[in-house]
Wavefront OBJ file of the C-alpha trace (Angstrom):
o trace
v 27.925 -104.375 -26.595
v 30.210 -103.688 -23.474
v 33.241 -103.092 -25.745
v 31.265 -100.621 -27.946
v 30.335 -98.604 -25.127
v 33.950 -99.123 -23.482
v 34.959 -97.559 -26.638
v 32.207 -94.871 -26.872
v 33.394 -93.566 -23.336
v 37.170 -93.608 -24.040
v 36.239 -91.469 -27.211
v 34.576 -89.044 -25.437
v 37.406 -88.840 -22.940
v 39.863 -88.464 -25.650
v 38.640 -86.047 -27.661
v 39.642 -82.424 -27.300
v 38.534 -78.761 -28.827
v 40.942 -76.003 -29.963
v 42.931 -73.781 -27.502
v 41.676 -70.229 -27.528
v 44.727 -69.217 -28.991
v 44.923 -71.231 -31.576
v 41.594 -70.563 -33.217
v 43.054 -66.366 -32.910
v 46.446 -67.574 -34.325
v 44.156 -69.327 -37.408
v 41.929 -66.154 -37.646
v 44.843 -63.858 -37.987
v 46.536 -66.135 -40.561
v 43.127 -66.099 -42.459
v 43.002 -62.497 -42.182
v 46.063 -62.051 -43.722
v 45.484 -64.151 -46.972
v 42.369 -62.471 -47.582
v 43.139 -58.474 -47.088
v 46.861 -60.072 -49.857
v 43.908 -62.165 -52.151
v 42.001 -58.789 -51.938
v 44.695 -56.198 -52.747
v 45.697 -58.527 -55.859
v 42.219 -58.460 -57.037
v 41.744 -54.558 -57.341
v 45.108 -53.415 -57.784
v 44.645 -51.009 -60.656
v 47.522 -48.867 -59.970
v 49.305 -51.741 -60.874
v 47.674 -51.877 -64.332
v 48.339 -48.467 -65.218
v 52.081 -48.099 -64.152
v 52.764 -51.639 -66.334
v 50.509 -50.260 -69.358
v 52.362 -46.848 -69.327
v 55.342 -48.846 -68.826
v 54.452 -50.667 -72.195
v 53.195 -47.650 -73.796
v 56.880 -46.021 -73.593
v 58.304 -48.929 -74.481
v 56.143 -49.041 -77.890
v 57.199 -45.175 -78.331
v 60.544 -45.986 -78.298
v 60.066 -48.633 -80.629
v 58.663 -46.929 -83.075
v 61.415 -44.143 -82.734
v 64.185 -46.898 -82.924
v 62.974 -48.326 -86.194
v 62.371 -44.747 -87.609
v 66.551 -44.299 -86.763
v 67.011 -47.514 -88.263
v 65.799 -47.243 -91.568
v 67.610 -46.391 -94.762
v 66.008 -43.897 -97.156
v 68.560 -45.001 -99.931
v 66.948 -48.565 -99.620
v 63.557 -47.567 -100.337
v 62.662 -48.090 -96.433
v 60.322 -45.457 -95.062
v 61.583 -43.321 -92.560
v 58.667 -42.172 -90.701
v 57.375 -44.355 -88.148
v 54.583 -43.920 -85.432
v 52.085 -44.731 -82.739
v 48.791 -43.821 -82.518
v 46.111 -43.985 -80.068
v 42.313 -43.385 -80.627
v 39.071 -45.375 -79.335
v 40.439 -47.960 -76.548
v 43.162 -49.177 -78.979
v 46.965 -47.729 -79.892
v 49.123 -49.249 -83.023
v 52.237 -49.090 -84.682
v 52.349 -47.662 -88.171
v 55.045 -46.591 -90.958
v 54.392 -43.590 -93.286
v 52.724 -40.200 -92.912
v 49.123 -41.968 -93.147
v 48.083 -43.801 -89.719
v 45.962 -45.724 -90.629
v 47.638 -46.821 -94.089
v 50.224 -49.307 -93.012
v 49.827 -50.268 -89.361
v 52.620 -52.851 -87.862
v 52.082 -55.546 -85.814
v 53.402 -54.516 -82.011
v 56.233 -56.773 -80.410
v 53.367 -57.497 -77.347
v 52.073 -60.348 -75.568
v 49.159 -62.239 -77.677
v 46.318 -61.299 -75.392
v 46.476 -57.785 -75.676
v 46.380 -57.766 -79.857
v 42.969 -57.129 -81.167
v 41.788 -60.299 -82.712
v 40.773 -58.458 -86.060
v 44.028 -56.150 -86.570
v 47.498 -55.368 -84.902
v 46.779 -52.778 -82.363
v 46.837 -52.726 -78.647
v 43.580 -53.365 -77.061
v 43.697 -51.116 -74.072
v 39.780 -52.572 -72.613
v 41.843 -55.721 -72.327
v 45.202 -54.052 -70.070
v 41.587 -52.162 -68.071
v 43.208 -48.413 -69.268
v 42.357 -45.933 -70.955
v 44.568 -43.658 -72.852
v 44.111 -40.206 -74.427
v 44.300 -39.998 -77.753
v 47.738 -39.339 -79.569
v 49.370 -39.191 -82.809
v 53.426 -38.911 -82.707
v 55.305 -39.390 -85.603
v 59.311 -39.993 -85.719
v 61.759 -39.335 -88.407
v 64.888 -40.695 -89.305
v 66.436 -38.289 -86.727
v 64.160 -39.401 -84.069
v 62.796 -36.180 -83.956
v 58.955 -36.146 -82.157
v 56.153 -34.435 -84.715
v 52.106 -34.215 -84.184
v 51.456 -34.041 -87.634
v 54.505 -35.314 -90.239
v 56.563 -32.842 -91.180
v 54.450 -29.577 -90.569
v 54.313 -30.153 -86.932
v 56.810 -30.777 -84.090
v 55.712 -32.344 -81.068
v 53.937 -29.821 -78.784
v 55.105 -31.864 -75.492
v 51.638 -32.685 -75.252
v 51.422 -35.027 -72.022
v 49.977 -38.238 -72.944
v 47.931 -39.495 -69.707
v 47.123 -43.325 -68.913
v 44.483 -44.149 -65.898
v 42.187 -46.702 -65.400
v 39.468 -47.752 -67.199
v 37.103 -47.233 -64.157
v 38.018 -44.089 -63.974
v 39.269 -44.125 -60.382
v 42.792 -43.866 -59.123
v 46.136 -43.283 -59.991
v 47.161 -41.644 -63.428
v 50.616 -41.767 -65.143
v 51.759 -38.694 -67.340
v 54.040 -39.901 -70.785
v 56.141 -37.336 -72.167
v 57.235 -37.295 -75.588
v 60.262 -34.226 -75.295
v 59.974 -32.405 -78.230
v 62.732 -31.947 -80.657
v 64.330 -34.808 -79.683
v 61.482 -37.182 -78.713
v 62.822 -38.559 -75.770
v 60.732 -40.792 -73.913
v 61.711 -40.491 -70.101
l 1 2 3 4 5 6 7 8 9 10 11 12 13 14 15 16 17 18 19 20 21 22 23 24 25 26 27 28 29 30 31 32 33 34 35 36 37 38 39 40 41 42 43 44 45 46 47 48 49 50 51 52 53 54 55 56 57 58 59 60 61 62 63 64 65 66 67 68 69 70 71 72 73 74 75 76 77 78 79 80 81 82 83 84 85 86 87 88 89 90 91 92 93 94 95 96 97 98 99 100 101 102 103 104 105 106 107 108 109 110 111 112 113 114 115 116 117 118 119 120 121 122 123 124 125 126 127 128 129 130 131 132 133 134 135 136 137 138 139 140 141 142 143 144 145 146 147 148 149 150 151 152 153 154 155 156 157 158 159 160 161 162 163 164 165 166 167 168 169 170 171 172 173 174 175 176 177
């Protein structure tokens, strides 16, 4: 019993709190992580810069394989993108909706029924947009009646709130800057 309180009393002796400064230097580390953790979470400018970044790369895409195809193989030489309803998609032809292509994107943007872009899932929203591209790589609104207007193409958030990049399509040459 003598040893256990022996032991009980050096314990006591022994044992020792935090310096003041090193519970501040622990809140200020704390602080820190949480204002990063909470500037990841919301970051929606983010979101919209990487989906417009996307969304020009899918223009030029389309343009490229409208250069690229042969008219004296039987390829069709008008290719597209379209955007309407929360969702943008690739097609080939004068039709939109006829033959739609299956975007070069990451899996978990693809619309589990179909091959377009589901822009709910990147949390933007974009306005609505036809452009179609010949073999030239000219722009057009509406294939071969219509040249591009330079009609901005706008991509924000889906909350509405924030930062909004502009896409322009150049007309006559549909140059995607």
């Amino acid at each position: 019993m003598r040893k256990e309180i022996a032991l009980l009393k050096e314990f006591n002796l022994s044992q020792k709190g935090f310096a003041f400064w090193e519970i501040v230097l622990a809140l200020i580390i704390l602080g820190i992580l949480a204002a990063v953790a909470a500037s990841r979470i919301n970051n929606f400018d983010a979101e919209v810069v990487t989906g417009a970044d996307t969304l020009k790369v899918h223009l030029r895409y389309a343009q490229t394989m409208a250069m690229n195809s042969n008219p004296d193989a039987g390829d069709e030489t008008v290719w597209g993108i379209s955007c309407s309803g929360g969702s943008y998609w690739l097609f080939r032809g004068t039709d939109p909706d006829a033959d739609i292509i299956r975007l070069p994107d990451d899996e978990k943007y693809l619309n589990a029924d179909d091959s377009t872009i589901n822009l709910n899932k990147k949390r933007i929203t974009v306005s609505d947009f036809t452009v179609f591209f010949d073999e030239r790589g000219i722009s057009y609104a509406d294939y071969p009646a219509t040249p591009w207007p330079g009609t901005i193409i706008e991509v924000k958030p889906s909350n509405g709130n924030g930062f909004t990049v502009n896409i322009e399509v150049t007309p006559f040459t549909g140059y995607v800057p």
